[in-house]
VOPADO-470590 format. One record per residue (C-alpha): residue number from 1; residue in one letter; chain; x, y, z. Coordinates in pm, 1 decimal, decimal comma, m for minus. Layout:
<atoms>
[atom NUM A A [X Y Z]]
...
</atoms>
This chain:
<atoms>
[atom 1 X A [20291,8 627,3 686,5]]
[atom 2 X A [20357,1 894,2 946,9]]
[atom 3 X A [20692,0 991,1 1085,3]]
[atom 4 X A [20801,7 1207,9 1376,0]]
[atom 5 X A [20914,3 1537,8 1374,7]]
[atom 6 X A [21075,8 1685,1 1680,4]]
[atom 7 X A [20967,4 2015,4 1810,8]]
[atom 8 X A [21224,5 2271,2 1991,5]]
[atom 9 X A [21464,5 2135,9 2252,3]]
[atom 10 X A [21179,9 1990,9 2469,5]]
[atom 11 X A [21142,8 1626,9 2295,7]]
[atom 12 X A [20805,6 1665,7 2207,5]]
[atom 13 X A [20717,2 1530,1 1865,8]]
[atom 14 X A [20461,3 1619,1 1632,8]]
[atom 15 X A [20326,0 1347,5 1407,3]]
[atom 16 X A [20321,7 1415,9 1031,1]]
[atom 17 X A [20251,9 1254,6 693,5]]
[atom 18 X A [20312,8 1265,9 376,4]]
[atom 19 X A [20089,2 1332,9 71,8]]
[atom 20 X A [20108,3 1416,4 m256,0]]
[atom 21 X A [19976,7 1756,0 m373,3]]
[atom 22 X A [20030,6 1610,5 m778,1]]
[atom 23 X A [20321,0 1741,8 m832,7]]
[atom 24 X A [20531,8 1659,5 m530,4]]
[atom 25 X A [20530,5 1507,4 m170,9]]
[atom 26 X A [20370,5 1765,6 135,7]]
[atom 27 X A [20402,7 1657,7 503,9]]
[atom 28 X A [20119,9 1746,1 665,8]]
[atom 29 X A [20066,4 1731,0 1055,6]]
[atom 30 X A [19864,3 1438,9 1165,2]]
[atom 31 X A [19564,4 1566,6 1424,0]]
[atom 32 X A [19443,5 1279,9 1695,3]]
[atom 33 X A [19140,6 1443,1 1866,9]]
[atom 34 X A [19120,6 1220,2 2258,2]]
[atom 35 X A [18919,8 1187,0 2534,6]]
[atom 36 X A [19239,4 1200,2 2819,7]]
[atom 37 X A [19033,9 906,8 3005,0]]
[atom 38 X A [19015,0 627,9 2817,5]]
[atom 39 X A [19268,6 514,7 2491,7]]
[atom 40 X A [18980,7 404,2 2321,9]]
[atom 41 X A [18823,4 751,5 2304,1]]
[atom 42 X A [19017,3 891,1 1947,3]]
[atom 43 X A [18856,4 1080,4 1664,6]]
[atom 44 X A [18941,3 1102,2 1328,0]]
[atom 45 X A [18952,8 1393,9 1044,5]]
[atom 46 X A [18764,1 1245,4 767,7]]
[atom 47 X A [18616,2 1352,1 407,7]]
[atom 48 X A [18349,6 1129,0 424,6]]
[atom 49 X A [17984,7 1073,4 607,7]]
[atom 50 X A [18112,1 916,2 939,2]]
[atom 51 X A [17935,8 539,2 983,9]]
[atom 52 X A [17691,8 463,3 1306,8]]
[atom 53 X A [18007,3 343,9 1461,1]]
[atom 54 X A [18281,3 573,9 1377,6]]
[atom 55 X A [18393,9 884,5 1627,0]]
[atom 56 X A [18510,4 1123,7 1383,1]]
[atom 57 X A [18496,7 1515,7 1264,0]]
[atom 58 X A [18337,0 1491,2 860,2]]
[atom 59 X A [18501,8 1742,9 674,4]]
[atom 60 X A [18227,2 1891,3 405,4]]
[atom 61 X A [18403,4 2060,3 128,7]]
[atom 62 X A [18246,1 2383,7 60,7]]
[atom 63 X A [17903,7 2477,1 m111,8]]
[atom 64 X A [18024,9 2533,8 m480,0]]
[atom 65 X A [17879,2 2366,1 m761,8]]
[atom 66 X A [17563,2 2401,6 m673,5]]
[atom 67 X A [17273,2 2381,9 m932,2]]
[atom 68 X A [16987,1 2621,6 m991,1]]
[atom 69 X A [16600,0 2490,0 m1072,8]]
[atom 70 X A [16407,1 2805,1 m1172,5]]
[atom 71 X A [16013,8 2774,2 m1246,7]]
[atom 72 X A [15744,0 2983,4 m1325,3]]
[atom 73 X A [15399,5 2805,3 m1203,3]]
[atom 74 X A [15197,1 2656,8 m1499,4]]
[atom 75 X A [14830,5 2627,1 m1421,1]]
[atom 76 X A [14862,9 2285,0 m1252,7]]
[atom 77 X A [15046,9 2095,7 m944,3]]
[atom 78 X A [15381,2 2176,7 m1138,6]]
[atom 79 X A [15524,8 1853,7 m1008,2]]
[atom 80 X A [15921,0 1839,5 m1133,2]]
[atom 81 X A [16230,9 1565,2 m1044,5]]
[atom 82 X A [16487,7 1852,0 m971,4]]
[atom 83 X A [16700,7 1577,9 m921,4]]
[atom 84 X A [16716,9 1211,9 m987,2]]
[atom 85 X A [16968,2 1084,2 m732,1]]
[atom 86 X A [17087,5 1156,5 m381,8]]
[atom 87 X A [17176,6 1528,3 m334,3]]
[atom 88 X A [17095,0 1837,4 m97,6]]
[atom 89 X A [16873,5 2112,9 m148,5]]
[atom 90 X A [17074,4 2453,6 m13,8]]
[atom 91 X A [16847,2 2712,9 m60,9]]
[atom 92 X A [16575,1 2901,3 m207,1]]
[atom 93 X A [16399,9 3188,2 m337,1]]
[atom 94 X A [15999,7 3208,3 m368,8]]
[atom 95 X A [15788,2 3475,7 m460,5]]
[atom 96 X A [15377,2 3440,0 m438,6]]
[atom 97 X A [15204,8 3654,9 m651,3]]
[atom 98 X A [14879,3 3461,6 m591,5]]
[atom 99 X A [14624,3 3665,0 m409,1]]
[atom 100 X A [14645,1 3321,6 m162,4]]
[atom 101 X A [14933,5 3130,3 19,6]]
[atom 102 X A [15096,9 2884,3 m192,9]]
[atom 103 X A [15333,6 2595,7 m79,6]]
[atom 104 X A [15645,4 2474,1 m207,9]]
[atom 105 X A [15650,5 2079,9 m136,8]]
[atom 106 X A [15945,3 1843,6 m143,8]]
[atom 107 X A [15976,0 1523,0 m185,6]]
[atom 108 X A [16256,2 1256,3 m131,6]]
[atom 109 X A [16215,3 1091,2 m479,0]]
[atom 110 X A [16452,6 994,8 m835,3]]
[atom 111 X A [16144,1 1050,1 m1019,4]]
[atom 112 X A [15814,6 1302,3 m1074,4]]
[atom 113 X A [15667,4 1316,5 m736,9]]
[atom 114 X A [15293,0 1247,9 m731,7]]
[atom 115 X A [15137,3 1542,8 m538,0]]
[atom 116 X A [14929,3 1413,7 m253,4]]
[atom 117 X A [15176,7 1150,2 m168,9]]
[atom 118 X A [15511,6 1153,9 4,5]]
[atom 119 X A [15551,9 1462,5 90,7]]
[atom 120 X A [15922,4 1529,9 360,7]]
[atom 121 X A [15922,8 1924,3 372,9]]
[atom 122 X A [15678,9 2225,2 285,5]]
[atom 123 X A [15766,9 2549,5 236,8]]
[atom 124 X A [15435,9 2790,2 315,5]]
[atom 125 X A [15473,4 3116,0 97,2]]
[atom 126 X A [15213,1 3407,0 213,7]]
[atom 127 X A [15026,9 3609,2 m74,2]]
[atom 128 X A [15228,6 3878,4 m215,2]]
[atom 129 X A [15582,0 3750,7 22,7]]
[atom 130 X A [15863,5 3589,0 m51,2]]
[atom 131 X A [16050,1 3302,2 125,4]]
[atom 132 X A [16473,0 3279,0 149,7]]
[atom 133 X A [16671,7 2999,8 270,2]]
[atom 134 X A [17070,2 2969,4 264,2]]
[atom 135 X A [17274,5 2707,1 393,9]]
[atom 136 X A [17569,3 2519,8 307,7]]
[atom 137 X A [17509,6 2196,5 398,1]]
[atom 138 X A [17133,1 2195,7 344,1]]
[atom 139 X A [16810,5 1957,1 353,4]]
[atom 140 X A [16920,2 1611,5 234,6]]
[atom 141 X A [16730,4 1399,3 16,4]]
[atom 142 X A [16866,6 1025,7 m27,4]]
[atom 143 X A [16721,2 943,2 m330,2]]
[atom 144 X A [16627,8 1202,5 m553,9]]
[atom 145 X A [16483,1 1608,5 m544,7]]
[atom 146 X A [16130,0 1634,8 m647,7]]
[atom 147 X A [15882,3 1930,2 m614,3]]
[atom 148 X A [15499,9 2031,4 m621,4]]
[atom 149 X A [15326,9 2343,9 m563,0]]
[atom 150 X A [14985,7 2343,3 m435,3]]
[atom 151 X A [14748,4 2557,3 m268,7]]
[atom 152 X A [14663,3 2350,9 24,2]]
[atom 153 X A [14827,5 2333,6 331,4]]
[atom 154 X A [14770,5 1961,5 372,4]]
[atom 155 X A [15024,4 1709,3 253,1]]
[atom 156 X A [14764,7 1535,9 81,2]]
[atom 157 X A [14643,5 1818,1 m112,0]]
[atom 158 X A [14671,9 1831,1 m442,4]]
[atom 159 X A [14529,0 2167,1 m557,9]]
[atom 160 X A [14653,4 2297,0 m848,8]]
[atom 161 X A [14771,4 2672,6 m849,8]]
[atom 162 X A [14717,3 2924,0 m1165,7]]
[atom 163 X A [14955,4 2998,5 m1410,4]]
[atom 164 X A [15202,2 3281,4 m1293,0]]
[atom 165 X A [15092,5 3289,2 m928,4]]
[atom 166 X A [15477,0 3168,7 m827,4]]
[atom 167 X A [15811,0 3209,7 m901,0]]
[atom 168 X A [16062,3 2905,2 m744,5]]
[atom 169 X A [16391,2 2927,3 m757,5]]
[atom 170 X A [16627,4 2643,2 m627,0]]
[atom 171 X A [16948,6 2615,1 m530,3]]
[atom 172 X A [17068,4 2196,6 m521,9]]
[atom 173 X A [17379,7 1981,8 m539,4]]
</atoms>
């Protein structure tokens, strides 16, 4: 467990622990994050989503391994499972080359989405534009990564777009 390690000639102690880096044993300096108020107010360092009841910083290791989906519109809905179980979408590149907007639509699903139905986020691309997105920790999706693209606005809509009009490229772990 931990152990103390005295600091200077004052008597203050720093509280460390050991762990092993594979090959031998590291102390590392235990962190205690308090409100000065109340005992009961500690947080926790943690590599893990916190629970509803936890006080803790979540540590999020950093955005490698990410995944690329790449698609060239068909002449249809192009409805795709990007991916079939929990993960986060973490950016995006979309060029229209429709002469009309198009729209990128996700949905929170292990399987082919059915366009009309269940849409969570839309991503509204302008004729001739592009749209970017970057971020680490993303959009999460608890059960899956599917897309449609469409022409209509609506969440409902359904409209298939022509064959060539987009280019979708995303970026997923």
């Amino acid at each position: 467990m931990g152990h103390f390690v005295q600091v200077g000639n004052t008597g203050q102690y720093i509280d460390t622990y050991q762990v092993n880096d594979g090959t031998q044993n590291v102390d590392r300096q235990g962190i205690v994050i308090v409100d000065t108020s109340t005992y009961a107010a500690a947080a926790v360092v943690q590599n893990a989503e916190p629970a509803s009841t936890d006080y803790a910083l979540t540590i999020r290791r950093a955005c490698v391994g990410n995944s690329i989906y790449y698609a060239v519109s068909a002449a249809s809905t192009n409805a795709a499972n990007i991916k079939a179980s929990a993960g986060r979408v973490t950016g995006w590149v979309i060029f229209n080359n429709a002469d009309y907007p198009v729209y990128v639509k996700f949905y929170n699903t292990a399987g082919t989405p059915t366009p009309g139905t269940g849409v969570v986020y839309v991503i509204g691309v302008q004729s001739g534009t592009h749209a970017n997105f970057s971020d680490g920790d993303g959009l999460a999706f608890a059960t899956g990564i599917g897309i449609s693209i469409t022409k209509g606005i609506a969440d409902a809509d359904a409209t298939a777009v022509l064959a060539g009009d987009c280019v979708v490229n995303i970026n997923y772990k």
